[in-house]
C-alpha positions in Angstrom: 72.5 81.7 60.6 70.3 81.9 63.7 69.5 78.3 63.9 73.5 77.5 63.5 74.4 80.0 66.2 71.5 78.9 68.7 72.9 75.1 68.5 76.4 76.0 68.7 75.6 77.8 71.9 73.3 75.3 73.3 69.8 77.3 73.2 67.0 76.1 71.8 65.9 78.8 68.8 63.9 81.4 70.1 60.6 81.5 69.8 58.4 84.5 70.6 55.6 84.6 72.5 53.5 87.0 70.8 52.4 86.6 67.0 55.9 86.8 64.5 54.1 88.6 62.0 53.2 91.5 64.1 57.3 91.4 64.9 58.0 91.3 61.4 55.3 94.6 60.6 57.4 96.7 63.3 60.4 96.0 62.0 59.3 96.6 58.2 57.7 99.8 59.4 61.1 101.3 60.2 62.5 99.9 56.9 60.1 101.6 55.0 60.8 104.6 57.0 64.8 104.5 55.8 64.2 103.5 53.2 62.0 105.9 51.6 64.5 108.7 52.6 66.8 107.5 50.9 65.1 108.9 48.1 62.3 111.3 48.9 64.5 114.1 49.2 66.1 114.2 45.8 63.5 115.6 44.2 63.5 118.7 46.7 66.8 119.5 46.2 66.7 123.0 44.3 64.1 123.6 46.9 66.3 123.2 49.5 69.4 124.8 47.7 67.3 127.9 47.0 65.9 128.3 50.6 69.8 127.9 51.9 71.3 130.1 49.6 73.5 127.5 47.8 74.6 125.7 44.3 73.0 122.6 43.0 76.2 121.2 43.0 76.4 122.0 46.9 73.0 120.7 47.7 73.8 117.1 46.9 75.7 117.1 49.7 72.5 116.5 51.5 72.3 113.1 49.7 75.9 112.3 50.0 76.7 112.8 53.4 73.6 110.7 54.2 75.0 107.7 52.3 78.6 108.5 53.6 77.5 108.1 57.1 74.9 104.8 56.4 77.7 103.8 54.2 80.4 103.5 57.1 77.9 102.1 60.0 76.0 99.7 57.8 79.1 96.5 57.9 79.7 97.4 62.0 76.2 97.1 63.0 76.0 93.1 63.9 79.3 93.5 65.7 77.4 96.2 68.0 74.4 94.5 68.0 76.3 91.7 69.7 78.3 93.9 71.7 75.1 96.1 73.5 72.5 94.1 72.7 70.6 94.1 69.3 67.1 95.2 70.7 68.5 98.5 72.4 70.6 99.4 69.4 68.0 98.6 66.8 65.9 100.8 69.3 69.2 103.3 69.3 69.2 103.7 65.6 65.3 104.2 65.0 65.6 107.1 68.1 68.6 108.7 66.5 67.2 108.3 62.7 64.1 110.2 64.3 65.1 112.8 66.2 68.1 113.8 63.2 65.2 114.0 60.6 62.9 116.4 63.2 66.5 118.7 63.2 66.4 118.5 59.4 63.2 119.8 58.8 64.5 122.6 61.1 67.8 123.4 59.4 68.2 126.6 57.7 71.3 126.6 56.3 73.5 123.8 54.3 76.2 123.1 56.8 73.6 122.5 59.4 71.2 120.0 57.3 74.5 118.0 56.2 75.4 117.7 60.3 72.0 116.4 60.7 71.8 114.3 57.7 75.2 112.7 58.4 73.4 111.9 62.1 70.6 110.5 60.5 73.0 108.4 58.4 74.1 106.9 61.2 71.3 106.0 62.7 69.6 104.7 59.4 72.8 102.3 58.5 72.3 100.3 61.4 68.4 99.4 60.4 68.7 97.3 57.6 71.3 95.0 58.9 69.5 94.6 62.5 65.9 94.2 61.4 66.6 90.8 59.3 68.3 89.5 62.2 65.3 90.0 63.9 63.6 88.4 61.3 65.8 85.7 61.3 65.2 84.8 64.7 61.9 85.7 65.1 60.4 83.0 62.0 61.4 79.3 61.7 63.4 78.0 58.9 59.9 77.0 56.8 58.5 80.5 57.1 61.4 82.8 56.9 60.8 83.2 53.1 57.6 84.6 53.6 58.8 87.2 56.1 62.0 88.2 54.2 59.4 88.2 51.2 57.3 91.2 53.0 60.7 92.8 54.1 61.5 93.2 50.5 58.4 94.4 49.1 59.2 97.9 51.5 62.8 97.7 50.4 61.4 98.1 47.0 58.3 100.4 47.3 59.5 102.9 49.4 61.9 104.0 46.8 59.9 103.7 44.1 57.3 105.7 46.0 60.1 108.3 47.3 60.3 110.7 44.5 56.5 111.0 44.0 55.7 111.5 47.7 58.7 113.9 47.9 57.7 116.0 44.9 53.7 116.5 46.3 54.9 117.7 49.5 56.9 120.5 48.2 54.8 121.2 46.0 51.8 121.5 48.2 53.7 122.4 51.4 57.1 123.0 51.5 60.0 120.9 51.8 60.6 120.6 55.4 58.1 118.2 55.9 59.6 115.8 54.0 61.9 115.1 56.9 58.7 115.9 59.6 56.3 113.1 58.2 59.6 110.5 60.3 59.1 111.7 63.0 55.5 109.8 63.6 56.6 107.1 62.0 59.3 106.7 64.2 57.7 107.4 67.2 55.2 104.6 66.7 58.3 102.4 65.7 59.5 102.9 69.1 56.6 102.0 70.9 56.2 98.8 69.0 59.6 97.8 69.7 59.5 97.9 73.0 56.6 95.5 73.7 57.1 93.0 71.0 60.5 92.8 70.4 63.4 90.9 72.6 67.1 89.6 72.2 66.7 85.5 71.9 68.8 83.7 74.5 71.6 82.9 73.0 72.5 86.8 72.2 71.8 87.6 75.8 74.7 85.1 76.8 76.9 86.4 73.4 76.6 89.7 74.8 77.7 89.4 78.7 81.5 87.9 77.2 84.2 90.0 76.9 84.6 91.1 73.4 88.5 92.7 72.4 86.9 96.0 70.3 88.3 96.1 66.7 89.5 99.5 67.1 91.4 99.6 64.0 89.0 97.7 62.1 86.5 100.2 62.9 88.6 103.2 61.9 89.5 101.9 58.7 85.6 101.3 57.7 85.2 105.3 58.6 87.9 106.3 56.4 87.7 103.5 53.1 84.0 103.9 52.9 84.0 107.7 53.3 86.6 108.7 50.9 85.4 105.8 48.4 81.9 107.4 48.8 83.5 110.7 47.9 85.3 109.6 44.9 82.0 107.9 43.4 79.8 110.7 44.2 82.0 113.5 42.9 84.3 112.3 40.4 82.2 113.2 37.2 81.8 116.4 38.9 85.5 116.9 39.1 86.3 115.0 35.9 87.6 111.8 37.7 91.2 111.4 38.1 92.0 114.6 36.1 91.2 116.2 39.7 94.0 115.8 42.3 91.5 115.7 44.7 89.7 112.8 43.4 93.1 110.7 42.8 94.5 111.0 46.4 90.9 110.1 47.4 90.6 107.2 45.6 94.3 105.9 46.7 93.6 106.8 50.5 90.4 104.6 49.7 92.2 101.5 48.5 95.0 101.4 50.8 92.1 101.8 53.8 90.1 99.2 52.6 92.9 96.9 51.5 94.2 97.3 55.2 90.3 96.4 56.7 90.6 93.4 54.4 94.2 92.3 56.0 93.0 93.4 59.4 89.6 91.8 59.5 91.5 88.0 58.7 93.7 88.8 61.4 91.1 90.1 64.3 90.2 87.9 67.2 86.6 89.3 66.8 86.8 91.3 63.3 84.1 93.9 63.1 83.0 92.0 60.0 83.6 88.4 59.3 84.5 88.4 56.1 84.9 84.5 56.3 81.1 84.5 56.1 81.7 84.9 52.2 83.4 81.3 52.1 79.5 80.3 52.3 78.2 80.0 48.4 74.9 80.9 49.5 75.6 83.9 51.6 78.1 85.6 48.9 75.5 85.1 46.1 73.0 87.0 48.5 75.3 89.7 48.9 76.1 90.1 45.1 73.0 90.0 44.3 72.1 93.0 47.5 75.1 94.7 45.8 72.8 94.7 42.2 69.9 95.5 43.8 71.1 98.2 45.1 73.4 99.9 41.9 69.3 99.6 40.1 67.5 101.0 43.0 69.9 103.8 43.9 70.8 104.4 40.1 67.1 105.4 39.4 66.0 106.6 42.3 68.5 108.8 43.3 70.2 110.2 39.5 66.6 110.3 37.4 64.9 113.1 39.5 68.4 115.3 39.4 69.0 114.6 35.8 65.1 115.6 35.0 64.8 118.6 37.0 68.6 120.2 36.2 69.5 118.7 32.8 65.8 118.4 31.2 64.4 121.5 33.2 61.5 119.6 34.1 59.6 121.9 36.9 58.4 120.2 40.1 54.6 119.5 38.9 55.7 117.6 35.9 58.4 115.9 37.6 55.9 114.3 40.2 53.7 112.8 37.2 56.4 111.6 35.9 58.0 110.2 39.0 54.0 109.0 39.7 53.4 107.3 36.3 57.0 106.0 35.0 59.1 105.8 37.7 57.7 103.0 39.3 56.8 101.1 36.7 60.8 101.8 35.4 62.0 100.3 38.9 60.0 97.5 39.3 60.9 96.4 35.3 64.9 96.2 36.6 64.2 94.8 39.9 
């Protein structure tokens, strides 16, 4: 994608001057960062519902809203990358994703942590997408497995590692500091950024043109993903389309996305090409994303709630478990 973009805009690919694979450990650094946060709180949850004064049932709210909000900024974030630049909003997104995760280890009650965690959302949607870009860019044709290789082996640690790490600290500390231990990370993410990674040329000229914004396209993202989120996330809960609430969810869903679909053909600059998908090669990548992510998500995410408030497994056992199984269960389905 790089390549074809570079030549169709006359530049050369880029070529950095400093080593690629020191490019490549910055940018994995804050994908192992997102990534494993994705999953470290679920295991702190009663913890957290306890402290707040709320339900179970309203304390995974603090897991939806965060996927909501990564959920909805995820598909726009090469259309902004292009728009201001993908080195300051990559640099945008790891600022945000630290600063909301310092406010959540300060929250003390459950509307304020989900306002936080739906920030952090946000700034954690737009990693992913920008940091293989980078890679993309950054490593030749021949040698762009190997990086994407590396890239992977975080995407599929850090949740494995997620529910053990997350269990330890609030079991020996408390579970604030699951969301304080980002806040170095990030920091040092920062830093690197800043002296080892730069927009190609070919960007740079991409984003001085004037670009129509896709407000509508952009809208509708906010609305299908959110309420779709919704529906998946609390429809056993309210026993699917039995619940009114759930029904007129799931309709506003597919009428939103349906419209994004009809909108993003018709866009002069759509905030996602969905022509991209006429490429075999691409579409297979992105079913196969779609799998990897049901597995990772499914285990990582459902498991530690199912063991701690169906089983009634307390917090020490749940981190052997989570130590000894877990990753062994993840890396058998992935």
């Amino acid at each position: 994608m790089a390549e074809a973009m570079a030549v169709a805009t006359g530049f050369p690919e880029a070529r950095p001057a400093i080593n690629p694979w020191i490019i490549a450990m910055t940018v994995t650094l804050a994908t192992f960062m997102e990534v494993l946060d994705s999953s470290i709180a679920n295991v702190a949850l009663p913890h957290m519902a306890g402290t707040m004064g709320a339900s179970p049932e309203e304390s995974t709210w603090v897991i939806t809203s965060y996927l909501v909000s990564s959920a909805i900024v995820l598909p726009m974030s090469g259309w902004l990358s292009n728009v201001i630049g993908r080195k300051r909003f990559y640099m945008i997104c790891v600022a945000i994703f630290t600063a909301s995760s310092l406010l959540c280890g300060f929250a003390t009650s459950l509307p304020m942590m989900i306002v936080f965690r739906i920030v952090q959302g946000a700034g954690g949607g737009g990693l992913g997408p920008t940091e293989q870009a980078i890679l993309a860019d950054t490593f030749s044709a021949k040698r762009r497995g190997m990086a994407f290789a590396m890239y992977g082996m975080a995407v599929v640690v850090a949740p494995a590692i997620g529910p053990t790490l997350g269990g330890w600290i609030t079991d020996n500390y408390n579970w604030h500091w699951i969301f304080f231990i980002n806040v170095p990370i990030g920091i040092l993410s920062l830093i690197l950024t800043r002296r080892v990674v730069h927009d190609p040329v070919y960007l740079k000229n991409l984003k001085r043109s004037t670009k129509r914004v896709d407000y509508v396209g952009m809208g509708l993202i906010v609305v299908g993903v959110g309420f779709l989120q919704f529906v998946l996330d609390k429809g056993q809960e309210k026993d699917w389309l039995s619940s009114q609430m759930i029904l007129v969810s799931l309709v506003i869903a597919i009428v939103a996305l349906a419209a994004l679909i009809i909108n993003e053909f018709l866009h002069e600059d759509p905030i996602i090409d969905l022509r991209l998908l006429k490429n075999r090669n691409f579409a297979t990548a992105v079913i196969f994303s779609f799998v990897l992510g049901m597995v990772l998500n499914g285990s990582t995410i459902l498991l530690p709630q199912f063991l701690q408030n169906s089983l009634g497994y307390p917090m020490p056992n749940l981190s052997k478990f989570t130590r000894v199984h877990l990753p062994l269960l993840i890396l058998e389905c992935s």
